[in-house]
N, C-alpha and C positions, 0 to 999 in steps of 0.2 A: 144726323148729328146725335152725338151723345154726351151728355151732362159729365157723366166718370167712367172712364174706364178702371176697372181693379185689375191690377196687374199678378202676374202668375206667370209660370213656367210650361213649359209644353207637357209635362208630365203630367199637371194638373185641369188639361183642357180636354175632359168628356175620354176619360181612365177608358181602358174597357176593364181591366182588372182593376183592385182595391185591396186595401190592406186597412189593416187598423191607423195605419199613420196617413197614408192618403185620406183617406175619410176626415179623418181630423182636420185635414187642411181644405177640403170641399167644405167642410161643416163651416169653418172659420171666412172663409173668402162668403160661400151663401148666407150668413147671419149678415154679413155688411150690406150684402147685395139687397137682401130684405127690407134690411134699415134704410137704406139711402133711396129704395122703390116708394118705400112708407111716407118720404119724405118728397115725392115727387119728380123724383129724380129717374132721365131715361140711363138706362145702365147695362155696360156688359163686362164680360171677361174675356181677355186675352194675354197669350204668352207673349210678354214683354219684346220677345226677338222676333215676332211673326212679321217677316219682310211683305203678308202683301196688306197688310193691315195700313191703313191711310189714319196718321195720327192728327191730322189735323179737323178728323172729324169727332174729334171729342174735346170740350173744354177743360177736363180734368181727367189727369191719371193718376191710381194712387198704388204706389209698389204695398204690395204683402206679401205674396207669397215665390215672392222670383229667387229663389233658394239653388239655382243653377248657376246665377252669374260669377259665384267662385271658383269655378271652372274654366269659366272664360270672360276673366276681366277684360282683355282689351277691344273684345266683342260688344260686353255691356257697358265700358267708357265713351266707346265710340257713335255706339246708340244714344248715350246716354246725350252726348256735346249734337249732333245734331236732331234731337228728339225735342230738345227745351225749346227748342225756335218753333215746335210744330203746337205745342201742348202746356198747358201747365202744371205741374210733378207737386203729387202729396207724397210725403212734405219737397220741398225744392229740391232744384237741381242744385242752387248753393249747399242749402244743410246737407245732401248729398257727397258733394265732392270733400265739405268738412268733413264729416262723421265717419265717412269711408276709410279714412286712413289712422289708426288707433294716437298718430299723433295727439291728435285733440286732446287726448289725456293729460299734456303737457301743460295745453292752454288752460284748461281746468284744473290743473295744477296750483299753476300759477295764482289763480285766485282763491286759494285756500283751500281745495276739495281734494279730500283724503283720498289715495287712491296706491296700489302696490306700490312698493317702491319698485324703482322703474329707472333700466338701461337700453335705449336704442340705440341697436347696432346696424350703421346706415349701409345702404348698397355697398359693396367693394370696403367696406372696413376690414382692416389685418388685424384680428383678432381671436384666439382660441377661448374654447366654457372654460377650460383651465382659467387664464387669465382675465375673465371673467367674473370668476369665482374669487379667485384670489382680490382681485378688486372693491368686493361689494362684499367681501367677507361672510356671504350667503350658507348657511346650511344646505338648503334645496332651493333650487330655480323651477320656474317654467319658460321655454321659450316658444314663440309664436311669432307668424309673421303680422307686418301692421297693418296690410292691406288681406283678410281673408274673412272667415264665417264655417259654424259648422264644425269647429276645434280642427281646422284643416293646418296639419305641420303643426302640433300642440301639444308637446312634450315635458314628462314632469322629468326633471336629472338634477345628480348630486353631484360632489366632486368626487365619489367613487365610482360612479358609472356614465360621465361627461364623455368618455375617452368613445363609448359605445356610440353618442351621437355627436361625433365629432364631423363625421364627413358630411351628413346628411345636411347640419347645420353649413360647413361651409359652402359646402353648391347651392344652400339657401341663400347666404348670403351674398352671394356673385350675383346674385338677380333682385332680389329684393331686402328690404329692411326687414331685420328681426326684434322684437322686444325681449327681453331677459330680466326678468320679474322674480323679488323673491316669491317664495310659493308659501300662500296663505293657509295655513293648519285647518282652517278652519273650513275651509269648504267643504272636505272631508268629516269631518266635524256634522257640519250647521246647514252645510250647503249655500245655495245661492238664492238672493229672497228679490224677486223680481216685481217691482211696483208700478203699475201702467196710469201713464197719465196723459188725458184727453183734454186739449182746450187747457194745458196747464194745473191741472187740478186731478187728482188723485182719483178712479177710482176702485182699482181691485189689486188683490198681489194672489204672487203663488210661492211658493220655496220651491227650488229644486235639488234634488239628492241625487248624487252620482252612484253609480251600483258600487257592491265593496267592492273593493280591490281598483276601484279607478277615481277618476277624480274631475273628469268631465260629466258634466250634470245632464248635460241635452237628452232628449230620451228615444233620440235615435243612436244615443253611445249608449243605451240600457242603464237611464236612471230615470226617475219617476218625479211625477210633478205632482204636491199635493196643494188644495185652496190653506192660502196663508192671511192671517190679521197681523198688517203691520203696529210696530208701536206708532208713539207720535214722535220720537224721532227720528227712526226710519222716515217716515212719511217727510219732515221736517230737510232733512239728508237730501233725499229727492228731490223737492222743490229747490233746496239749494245748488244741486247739479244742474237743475234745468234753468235757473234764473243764470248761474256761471256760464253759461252757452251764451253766443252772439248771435242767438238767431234763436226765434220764437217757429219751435214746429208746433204742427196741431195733434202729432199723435206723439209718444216715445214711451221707453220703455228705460227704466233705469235699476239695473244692474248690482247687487251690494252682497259683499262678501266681508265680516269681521277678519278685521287685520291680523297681525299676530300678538298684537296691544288691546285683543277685545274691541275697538272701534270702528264703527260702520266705515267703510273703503269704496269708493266707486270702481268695479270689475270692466261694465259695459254702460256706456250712453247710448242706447239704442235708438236711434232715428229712422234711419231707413225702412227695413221690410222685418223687424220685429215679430215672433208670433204674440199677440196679443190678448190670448186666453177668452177671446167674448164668449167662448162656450161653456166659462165657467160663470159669468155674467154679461147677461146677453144685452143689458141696457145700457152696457159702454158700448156696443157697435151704433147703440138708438144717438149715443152722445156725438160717436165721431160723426156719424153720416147729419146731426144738427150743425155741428161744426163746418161741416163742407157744405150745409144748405146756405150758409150764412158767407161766403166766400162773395166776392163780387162775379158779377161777371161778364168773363175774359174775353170773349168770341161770340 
């Protein structure tokens, strides 16, 4: 039996090669594994999809680094609805099926949380970027689908060069929902200032900066992460995001891009498998693996 399993992808289960960016993700999954051993916990790692792996011999699993499942959702949905009966999911398989789908944005909306301005365009919508455009009377959009990760199908267009991603956008949209967001200056700019918060409470950020000429931050699209001090609104902003969510997770990662009015925006409510920088501060992995000590227990 096993107290947690940390979940991960096969790529990241005993590499024979490495690279600078795998490392980082070894580095990030082993500082948890440390923490949560520190704390008396028996612990392993596996790739989320390993068919012979018997889930019900662990009383917790906690996704971090399973960065493949956007490749094959209905692989990892399927896993996912018969896995909760086996196991119990840091954080859940409810905040899960919420978080998963950029909707949410909607419902955080709704409670007052600043966030792009924002059109989903549902499965089988008859609709062109032209008309689009013309609707929302946009300078520049991004569009993206609502269920992905990774900047997968994440396109910056205007309406002088929509006509370019015309088709690709429609055969997206015969299958899935897209969102069509105007496009924040600022990321480009300021970039994106990522604030982790463990047990509800704040403790580290980073900014992320997209390389020039693009606009995606990740630093597997070749932009760079440097340690960031938020203000105390930012900070303030975040707690507010996460109080606007219906459901208390024990890790997340919240997201904030200045609008184009200068005012903090929520980008991402990150729940799920967030990377969460513990290699820049190593005593929030000591935080979350206290968090999961304190957890009841299940089995």
């Amino acid at each position: 039996m096993f107290d947690v399993v940390i979940l991960t992808d096969n790529r990241y289960v005993n590499p024979e090669k490495t690279d600078w960016y795998i490392d980082q993700v070894l580095l990030e999954d082993k500082l948890l594994k440390n923490a949560l051993e520190k704390q008396g916990l028996t612990v392993c790692k596996k790739d989320w999809a390993d068919p012979n792996f018997d889930w019900t011999s662990t009383k917790y699993a906690i996704f971090r680094t399973t960065w493949d499942y956007f490749e094959k959702f209905e692989e990892f949905f399927s896993w996912l609805e018969i896995t909760k009966h086996k196991t119990t999911f840091i954080n859940s398989a409810e905040i899960i099926n919420w978080n998963i789908d950029k909707h949410y944005l909607q419902d955080l909306e709704k409670t007052g949380i600043n966030i792009a301005p924002t059109l989903f365009v549902e499965k089988g919508d008859k609709i062109t970027l032209q008309e689009l455009f013309d609707k929302t009377n946009c300078k520049e959009a991004v569009i993206k689908p609502a269920i992905s990760g990774a900047a997968r199908h994440t396109y910056r267009i205007t309406p002088n060069n929509c006509l370019d991603y015309e088709n690709i956008f429609q055969q997206l949209i015969k299958k899935e929902c897209m969102l069509f967001q105007e496009f924040l200056q600022n990321i480009t700019k300021m970039g994106e200032i990522s604030l982790i918060m463990i047990g509800g409470k704040y403790t580290h950020a980073v900014k992320k900066i997209a390389k020039k000429g693009d606009f995606r931050v990740q630093d597997d699209h070749g932009g760079k992460v440097e340690k960031y001090t938020p203000t105390k609104e930012e900070i303030t902003f975040s707690k507010d995001c996460l109080n606007a969510s219906p459901f208390t997770p024990i890790y997340a990662r919240v997201d904030i891009v200045y609008d184009n009015n200068n005012k903090p925006s929520l980008s991402e409510l990150e729940l799920i498998e967030p990377e969460l920088w513990f290699r820049n501060y190593h005593k929030s992995a000591e935080l979350l693996a206290k968090e999961i000590k304190k957890l009841p227990c299940r089995k």
